[in-house]
C-alpha positions in Angstrom: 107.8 70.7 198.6 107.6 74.5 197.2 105.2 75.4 199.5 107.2 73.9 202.5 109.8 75.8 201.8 108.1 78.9 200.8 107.0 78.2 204.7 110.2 78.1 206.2 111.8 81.1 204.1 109.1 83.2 205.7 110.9 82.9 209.4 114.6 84.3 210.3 116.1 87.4 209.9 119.3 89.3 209.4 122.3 88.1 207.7 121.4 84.6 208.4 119.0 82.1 207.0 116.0 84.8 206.4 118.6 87.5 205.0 117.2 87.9 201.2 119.4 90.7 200.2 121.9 90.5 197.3 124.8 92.3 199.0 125.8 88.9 200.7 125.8 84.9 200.1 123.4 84.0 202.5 121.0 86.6 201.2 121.3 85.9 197.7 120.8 82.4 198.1 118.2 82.7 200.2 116.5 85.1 198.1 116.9 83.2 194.8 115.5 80.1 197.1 112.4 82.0 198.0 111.5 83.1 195.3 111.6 79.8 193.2 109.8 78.3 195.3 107.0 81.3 195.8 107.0 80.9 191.5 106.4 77.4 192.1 103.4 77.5 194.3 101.8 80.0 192.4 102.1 78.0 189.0 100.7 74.8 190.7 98.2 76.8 192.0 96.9 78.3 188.8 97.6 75.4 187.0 94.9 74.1 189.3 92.3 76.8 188.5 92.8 78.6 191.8 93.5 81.9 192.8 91.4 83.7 189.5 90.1 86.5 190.2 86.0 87.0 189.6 86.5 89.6 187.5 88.7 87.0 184.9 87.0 83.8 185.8 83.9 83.9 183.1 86.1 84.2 180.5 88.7 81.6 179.2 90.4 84.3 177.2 90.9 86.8 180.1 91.8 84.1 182.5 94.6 82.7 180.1 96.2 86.2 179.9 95.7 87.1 183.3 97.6 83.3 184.5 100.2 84.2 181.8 100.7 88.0 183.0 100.5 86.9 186.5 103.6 84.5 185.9 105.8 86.2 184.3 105.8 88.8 187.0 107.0 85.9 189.3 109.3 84.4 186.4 110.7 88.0 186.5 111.8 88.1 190.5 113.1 84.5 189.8 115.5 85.6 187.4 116.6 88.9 188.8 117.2 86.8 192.3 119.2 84.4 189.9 121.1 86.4 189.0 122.2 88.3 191.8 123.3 84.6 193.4 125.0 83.9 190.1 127.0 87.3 190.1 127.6 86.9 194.6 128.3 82.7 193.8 131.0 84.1 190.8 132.7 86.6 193.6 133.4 83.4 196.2 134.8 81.0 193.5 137.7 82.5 193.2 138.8 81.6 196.7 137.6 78.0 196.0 139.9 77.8 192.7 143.0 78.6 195.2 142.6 75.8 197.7 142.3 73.6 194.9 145.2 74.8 193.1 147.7 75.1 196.6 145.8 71.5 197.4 147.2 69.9 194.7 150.6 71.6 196.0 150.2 69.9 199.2 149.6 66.4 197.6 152.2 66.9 195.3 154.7 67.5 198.7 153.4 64.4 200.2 152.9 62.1 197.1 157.3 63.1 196.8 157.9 63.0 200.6 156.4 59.6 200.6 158.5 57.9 197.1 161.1 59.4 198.1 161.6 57.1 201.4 164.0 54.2 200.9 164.7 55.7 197.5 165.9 59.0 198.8 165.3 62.9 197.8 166.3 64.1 194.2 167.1 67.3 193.0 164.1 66.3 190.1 161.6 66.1 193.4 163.3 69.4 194.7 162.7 70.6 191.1 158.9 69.6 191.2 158.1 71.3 194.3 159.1 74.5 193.5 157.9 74.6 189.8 154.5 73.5 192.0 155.2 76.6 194.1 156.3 79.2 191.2 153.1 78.0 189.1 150.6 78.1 192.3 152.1 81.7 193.2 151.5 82.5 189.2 148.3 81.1 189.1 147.1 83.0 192.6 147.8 86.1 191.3 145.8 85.7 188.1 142.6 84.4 190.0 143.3 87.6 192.6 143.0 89.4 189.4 139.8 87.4 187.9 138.4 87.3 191.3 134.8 89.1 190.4 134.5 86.7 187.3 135.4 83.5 189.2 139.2 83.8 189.7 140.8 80.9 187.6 137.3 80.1 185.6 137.2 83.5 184.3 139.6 82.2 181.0 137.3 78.9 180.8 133.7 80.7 181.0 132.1 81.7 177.5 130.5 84.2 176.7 126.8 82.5 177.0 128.5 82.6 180.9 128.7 78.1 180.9 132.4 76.6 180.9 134.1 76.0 178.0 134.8 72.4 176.7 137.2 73.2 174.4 139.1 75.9 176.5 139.2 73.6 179.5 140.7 70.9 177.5 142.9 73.4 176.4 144.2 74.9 179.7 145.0 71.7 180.7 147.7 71.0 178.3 149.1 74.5 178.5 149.4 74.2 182.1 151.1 70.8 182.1 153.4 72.3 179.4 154.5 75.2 181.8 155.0 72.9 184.8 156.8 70.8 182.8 159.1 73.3 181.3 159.7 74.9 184.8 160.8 71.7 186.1 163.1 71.2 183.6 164.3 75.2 184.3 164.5 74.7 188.2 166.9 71.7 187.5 169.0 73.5 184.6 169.4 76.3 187.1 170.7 73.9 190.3 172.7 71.9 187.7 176.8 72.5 187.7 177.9 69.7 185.4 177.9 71.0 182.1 177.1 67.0 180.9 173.8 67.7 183.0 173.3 71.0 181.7 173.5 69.8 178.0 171.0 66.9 178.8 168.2 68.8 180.2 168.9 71.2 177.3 168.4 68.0 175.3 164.9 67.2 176.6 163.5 70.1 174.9 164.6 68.9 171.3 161.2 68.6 169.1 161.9 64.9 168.3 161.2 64.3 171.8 158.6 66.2 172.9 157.2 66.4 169.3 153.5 64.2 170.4 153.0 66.5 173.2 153.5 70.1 171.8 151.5 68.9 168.5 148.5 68.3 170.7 149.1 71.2 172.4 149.3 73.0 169.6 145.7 71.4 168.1 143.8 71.3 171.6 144.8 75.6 171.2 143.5 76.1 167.7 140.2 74.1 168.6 139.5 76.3 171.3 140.4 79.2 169.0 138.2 77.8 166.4 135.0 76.6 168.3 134.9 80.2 169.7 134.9 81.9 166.0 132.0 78.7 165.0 129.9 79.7 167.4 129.9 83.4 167.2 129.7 83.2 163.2 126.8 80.7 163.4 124.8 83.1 166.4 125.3 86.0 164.0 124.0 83.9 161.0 121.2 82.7 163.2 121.5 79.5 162.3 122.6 78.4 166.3 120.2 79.8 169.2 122.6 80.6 172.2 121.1 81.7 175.8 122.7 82.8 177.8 123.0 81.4 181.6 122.6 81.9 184.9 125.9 81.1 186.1 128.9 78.7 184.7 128.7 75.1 186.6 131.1 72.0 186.2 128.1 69.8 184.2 128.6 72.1 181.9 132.0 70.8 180.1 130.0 67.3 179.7 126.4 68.6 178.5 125.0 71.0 176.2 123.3 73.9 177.1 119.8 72.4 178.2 121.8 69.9 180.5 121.5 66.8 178.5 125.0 65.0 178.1 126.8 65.5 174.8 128.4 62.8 173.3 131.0 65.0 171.9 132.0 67.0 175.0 132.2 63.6 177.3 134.7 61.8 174.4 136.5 65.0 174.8 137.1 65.6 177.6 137.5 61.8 178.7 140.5 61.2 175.8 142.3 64.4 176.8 141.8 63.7 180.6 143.2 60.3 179.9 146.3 61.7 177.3 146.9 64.3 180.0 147.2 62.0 183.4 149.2 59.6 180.9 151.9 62.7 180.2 152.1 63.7 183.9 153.4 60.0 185.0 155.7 60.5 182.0 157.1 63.5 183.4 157.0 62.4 187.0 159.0 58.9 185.8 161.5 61.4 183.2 161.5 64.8 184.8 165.1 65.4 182.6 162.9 65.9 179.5 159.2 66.9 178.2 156.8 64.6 178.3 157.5 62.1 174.9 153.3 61.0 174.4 152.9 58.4 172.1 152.3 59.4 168.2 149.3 56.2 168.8 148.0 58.5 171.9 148.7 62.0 170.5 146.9 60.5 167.3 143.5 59.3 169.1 143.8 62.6 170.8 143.4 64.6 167.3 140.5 62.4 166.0 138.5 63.1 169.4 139.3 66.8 168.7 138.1 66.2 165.0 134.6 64.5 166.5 133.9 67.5 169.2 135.0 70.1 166.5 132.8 68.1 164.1 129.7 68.1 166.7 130.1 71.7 167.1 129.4 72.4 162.9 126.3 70.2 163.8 124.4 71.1 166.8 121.5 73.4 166.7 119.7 75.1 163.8 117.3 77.6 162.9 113.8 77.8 164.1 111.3 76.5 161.5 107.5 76.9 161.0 105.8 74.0 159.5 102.5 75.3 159.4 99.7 77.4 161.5 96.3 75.9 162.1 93.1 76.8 163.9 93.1 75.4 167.1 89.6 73.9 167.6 88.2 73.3 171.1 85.8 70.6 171.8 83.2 70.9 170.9 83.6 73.9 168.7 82.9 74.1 164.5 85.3 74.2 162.2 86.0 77.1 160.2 88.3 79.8 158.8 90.6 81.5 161.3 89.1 84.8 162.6 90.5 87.6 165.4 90.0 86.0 168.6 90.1 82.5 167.7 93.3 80.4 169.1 96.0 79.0 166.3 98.5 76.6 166.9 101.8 77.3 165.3 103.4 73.7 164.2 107.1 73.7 163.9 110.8 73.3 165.8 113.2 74.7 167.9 111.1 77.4 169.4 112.3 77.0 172.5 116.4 76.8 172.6 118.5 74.7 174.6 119.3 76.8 178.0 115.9 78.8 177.3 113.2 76.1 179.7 113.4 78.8 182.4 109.7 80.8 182.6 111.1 84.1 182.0 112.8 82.9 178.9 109.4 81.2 177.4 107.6 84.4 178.4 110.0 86.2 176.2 108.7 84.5 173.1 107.0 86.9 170.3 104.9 85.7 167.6 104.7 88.5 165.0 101.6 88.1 163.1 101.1 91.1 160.3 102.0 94.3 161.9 101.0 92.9 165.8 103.6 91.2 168.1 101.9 88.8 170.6 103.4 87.5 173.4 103.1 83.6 173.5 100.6 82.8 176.8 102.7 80.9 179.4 99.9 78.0 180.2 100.5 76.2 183.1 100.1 72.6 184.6 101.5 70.5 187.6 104.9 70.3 187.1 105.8 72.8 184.1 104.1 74.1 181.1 101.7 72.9 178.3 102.3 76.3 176.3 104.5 77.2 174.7 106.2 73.9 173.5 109.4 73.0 170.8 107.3 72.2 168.3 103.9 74.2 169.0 102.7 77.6 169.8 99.1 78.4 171.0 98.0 82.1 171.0 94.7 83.9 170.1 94.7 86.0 167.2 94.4 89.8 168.3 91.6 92.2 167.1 94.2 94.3 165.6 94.9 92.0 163.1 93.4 93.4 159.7 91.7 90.3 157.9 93.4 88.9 155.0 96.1 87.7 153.9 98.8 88.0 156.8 102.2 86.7 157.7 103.3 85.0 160.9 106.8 84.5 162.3 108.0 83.6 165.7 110.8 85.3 167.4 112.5 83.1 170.0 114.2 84.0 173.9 117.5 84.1 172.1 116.1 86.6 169.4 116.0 84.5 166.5 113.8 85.1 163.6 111.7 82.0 162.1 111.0 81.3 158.3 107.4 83.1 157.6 104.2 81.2 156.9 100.9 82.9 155.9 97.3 82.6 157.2 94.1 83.9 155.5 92.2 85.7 158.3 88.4 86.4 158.5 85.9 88.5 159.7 
């Protein structure tokens, strides 16, 4: 499939399907395309032993380092062309964000036109359609504003560049909220009975709306608090954090190697459910806030308490176990000596987000006073080396023999514990 389109990126031209520019959409995607799927011919291809050169191919050593070199020149275009269709895919979104926002306007118009027939028109639906309008018109100008950071997902996107669980969850509430208060401010404004003025004035009492400000209260400090977590626990290095390529919707229901977090998906599935569960409130007693149950609002804190929890226990620091010779078949056993391959046995060398080739070429092992760049090894359909839990790399002539200390330094620059070899003449 990689070659086949490899093949039909080769034909075209101009602005249009062949364009591989990054000044516009068609060429950065284009260009990002071809260059994946040049990177994976090319690994297939060595991975099946062809394209060495003769000069390389007597030696298992030379041909190793020459595979590994010769990838992450490729790994390099893939990331720069990912990049560039990241940053042109980030420019676009913001227009996308505004015909969802004045789409839900539209539905709202109809979903009122349509309730109100045999029931008849309302100042409350007058009220809802133009606290839809003043908060669309509110919301337009910020994403004009956020437009080169994706328009309304600029507030939501971290700074490892995925969405935000905890600020999405969050948004949500503080934009029902607003609605909610400018529906109740629309109506106060039209209203000339003073017995309806005092009423509306009524609905914003705290015993009423009490559930729903106290989980909008908590769903803000999460988001507050996950944010200072994080950054304390990258800085401690005891959390590897890469950053990616651009911010996509999986990412408010995985973690950052794509997997699905239990945590995130009970989040955001309680809140969704807490929030669509306020709106009918509002839509069925538009006088007042939204009263949510103290039984909801109190299943929404303990799913907070479990994602909050979660993010105290994901990740951890790098470990090595322990650092062997790596015997061939065939070969004797012995001491390690310069020039002979070790494995390095441990865990979480390579960090959630950090699968990409260019990150796993950007892995260091430090062993004395020489830093060696972990071999990229490849096979049909990814890489054998390096791995999670092992390392294989030749020890380097410049190693002095003795007694020497090796650490690993990960794509997202963590340090690992250090473990020491005895090295031999």
């Amino acid at each position: 499939m990689a070659v086949q389109e490899a093949g039909r990126s080769t034909h075209g031209g101009g602005h249009g399907g062949g364009c591989v520019c990054g000044d516009c959409p068609n060429g950065a995607r284009e260009g990002h395309r071809r260059a994946v799927a040049a990177f994976l011919a090319r690994r297939d291809e060595l991975a099946a032993g062809e394209g060495l050169p003769s000069a390389v191919a007597h030696s298992a050593g030379a041909s190793r380092q020459w595979v590994s070199d010769e990838l992450n020149r490729s790994a390099r275009d893939v990331a720069e062309r990912s990049r560039e269709a990241g940053e042109v895919w980030l420019r676009l979104l913001w227009r996308g964000t505004l015909f969802v926002v004045w789409g839900a306007v539209v539905v709202l118009a109809l979903a009122e036109a349509f309730t109100a027939i045999g029931a008849g028109w309302t100042p409350a639906r007058t009220a809802g359609l133009v606290a839809a309008l003043v908060t669309a018109a509110l919301l337009t100008g910020a994403a004009r504003v956020h437009r080169a950071r994706g328009g309304l997902l600029a507030p939501l996107i971290g700074e490892d560049n995925r969405l935000s669980t905890s600020r999405a969850v969050a948004a949500s509430w503080v934009l029902l909220v607003v609605f909610a208060v400018l529906v109740l401010a629309v109506q106060l404004a039209g209203a000339s009975d003073p017995v309806r003025r005092d009423a509306l004035i009524a609905g914003l009492e705290l015993t009423r709306a009490a559930g729903v400000l106290s989980v909008l209260a908590l769903t803000c400090a999460i988001a507050v608090t996950v944010r200072r977590v994080v950054g304390a626990r990258v800085l401690r290095q005891s959390l590897q954090k890469v950053r990616a390529d651009r911010p996509r919707a999986a990412d408010l229901l995985t973690d950052d190697s794509g997997r699905g977090n239990f945590g995130d998906v009970q989040f955001v599935l309680v809140s969704s459910v807490a929030v669509v569960f306020s709106a009918v409130r509002l839509a069925r007693r538009p006088e007042q806030l939204p009263d949510l149950p103290w039984g909801l609002a109190l299943l929404v804190v303990v799913s907070a308490a479990t994602y909050l929890a979660g993010k105290f226990a994901e990740g951890g620091r790098p470990v090595v176990l322990s650092v062997v010779r790596a015997r061939e078949a065939g070969d004797l056993d012995g001491p390690i000596r310069t020039g002979d391959d070790i494995e390095i046995r441990g865990a979480g060398f390579v960090p959630p987000g950090a699968q990409a080739p260019d990150r796993l070429a950007r892995m260091v092992v430090r062993i004395g006073t020489v830093h060696v760049h972990v071999p990229l090894v490849p096979v049909p359909g990814g890489f054998a080396n390096p791995t999670d839990s092992s390392l294989i790399l030749p020890v380097p002539v410049e190693v002095e023999p003795g007694r020497v200390d090796v650490q690993v330094v990960t794509a997202a620059g963590v340090e690992t514990n250090v473990c020491r070899i005895d090295v031999t003449d």
